[in-house]
N, C-alpha and C positions, 0 to 999 in steps of 0.2 A: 396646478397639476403636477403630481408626481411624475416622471420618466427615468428612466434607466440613469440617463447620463446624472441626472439629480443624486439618485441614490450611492452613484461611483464617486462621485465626489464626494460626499459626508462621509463613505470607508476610505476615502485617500484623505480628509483628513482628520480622522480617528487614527489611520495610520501611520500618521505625520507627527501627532501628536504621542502614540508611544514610541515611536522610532526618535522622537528627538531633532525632528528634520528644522532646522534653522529657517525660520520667515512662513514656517507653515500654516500661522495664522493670517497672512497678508490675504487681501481679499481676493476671490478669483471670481470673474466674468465669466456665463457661460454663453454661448451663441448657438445656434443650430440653423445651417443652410439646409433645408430639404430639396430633394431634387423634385421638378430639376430646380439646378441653384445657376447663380452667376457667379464667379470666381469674385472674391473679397478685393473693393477697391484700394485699399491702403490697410496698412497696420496702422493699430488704433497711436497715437503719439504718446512715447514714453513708456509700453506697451512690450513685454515679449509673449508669446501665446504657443499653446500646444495644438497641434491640429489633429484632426484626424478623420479620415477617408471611410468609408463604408455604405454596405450595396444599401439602397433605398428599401421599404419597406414594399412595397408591390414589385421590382426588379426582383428582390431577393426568393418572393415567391416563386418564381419563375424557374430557381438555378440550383442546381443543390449545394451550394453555399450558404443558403439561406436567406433568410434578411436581415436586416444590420449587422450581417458578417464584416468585419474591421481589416478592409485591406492594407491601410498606411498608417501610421502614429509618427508622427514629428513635433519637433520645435522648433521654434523663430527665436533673435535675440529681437532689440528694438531696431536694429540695423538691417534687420534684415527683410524688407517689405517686397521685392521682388521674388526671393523664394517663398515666402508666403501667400503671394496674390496669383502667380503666375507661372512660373517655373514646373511645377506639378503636371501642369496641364498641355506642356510643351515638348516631347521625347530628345530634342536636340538642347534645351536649354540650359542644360546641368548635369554634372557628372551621374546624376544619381535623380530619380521621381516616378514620378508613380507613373507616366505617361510609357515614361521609356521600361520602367517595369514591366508593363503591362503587355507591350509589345514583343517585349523579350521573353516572357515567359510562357510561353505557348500553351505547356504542358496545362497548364492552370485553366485555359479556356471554357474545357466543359464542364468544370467544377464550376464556375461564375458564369456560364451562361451566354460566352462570347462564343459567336457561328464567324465575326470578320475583323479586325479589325490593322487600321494603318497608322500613317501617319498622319495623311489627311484628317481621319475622323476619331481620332483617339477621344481629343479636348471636347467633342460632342458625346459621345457614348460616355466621357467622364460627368459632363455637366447632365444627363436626360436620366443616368441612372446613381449617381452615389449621392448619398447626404454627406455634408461637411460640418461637422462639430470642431469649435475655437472654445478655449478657456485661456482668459487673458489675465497675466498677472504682470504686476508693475516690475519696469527695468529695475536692474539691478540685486533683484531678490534671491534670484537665485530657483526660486520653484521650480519655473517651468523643466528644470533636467529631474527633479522627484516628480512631475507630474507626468512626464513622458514615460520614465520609468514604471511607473503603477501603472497607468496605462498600459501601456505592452504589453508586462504580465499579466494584466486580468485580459485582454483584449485578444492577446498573440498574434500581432497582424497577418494577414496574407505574405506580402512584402515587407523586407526592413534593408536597410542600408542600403 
């Protein structure tokens, strides 16, 4: 089965491939958590991965953001398995995440569709409505910052930094 995320990948690397991007034939993994999902138990070993956040496909109906509107795009190295699994999903656990995003940015609310949310129940309103798409490329390679990049741009998250 064809899907979006399929299709962004063969133009990221076509465009890898005239851009001259170093390791851009390494192979890349792709994953897809549908909501609701469970937050990822570990990074895969040896493993860094780009992730990325957006509303589910029936939530999004709902919001005038739409559906698979792209609210986060990050990257992991292979050290990093705690902001990957879990951090996100936490508003106190990191300088920066989509939790405490989400929280902070009020104004954004009725564009996505949120009437409450806290601290309490951020990690729930994350896991019942956004899918979680991982593309996993092996340490060292270096991809994962060109995959974050072409992501972004074609994606433009909600949030970033």
């Amino acid at each position: 089965m064809i899907t979006l995320m399929n299709i962004r990948l063969a133009e990221f690397s076509q465009s890898a491939e005239l851009a001259s991007v170093d390791q851009w034939h390494s192979p890349l993994t792709h994953e897809l958590l549908r909501a609701p999902h469970r937050p990822p138990s570990s990074l895969p070993t040896g493993m860094c991965a780009v992730y990325i956040f957006s509303l589910s496909e029936s939530y999004g109906e709902t919001c005038a953001a739409g559906p698979n509107r792209v609210l986060k795009v990050g990257k992991v190295g292979s050290n990093s398995a705690p902001r990957f699994c879990s951090q996100h999903y936490s508003p106190n656990s990191a300088n920066s995440n989509l939790a405490k995003s989400l929280l902070k940015d009020r104004v954004l609310w009725p564009y996505l569709g949120i009437n409450e949310l806290s601290e309490g129940n951020v990690k729930d309103w994350m896991l019942k409505n956004l899918d979680r798409d991982h593309i996993f490329v092996t340490k060292d390679s270096g991809l994962e910052r060109e995959i974050e990049k072409f992501f972004r741009g074609h994606f433009g998250p909600v949030f970033e930094g």
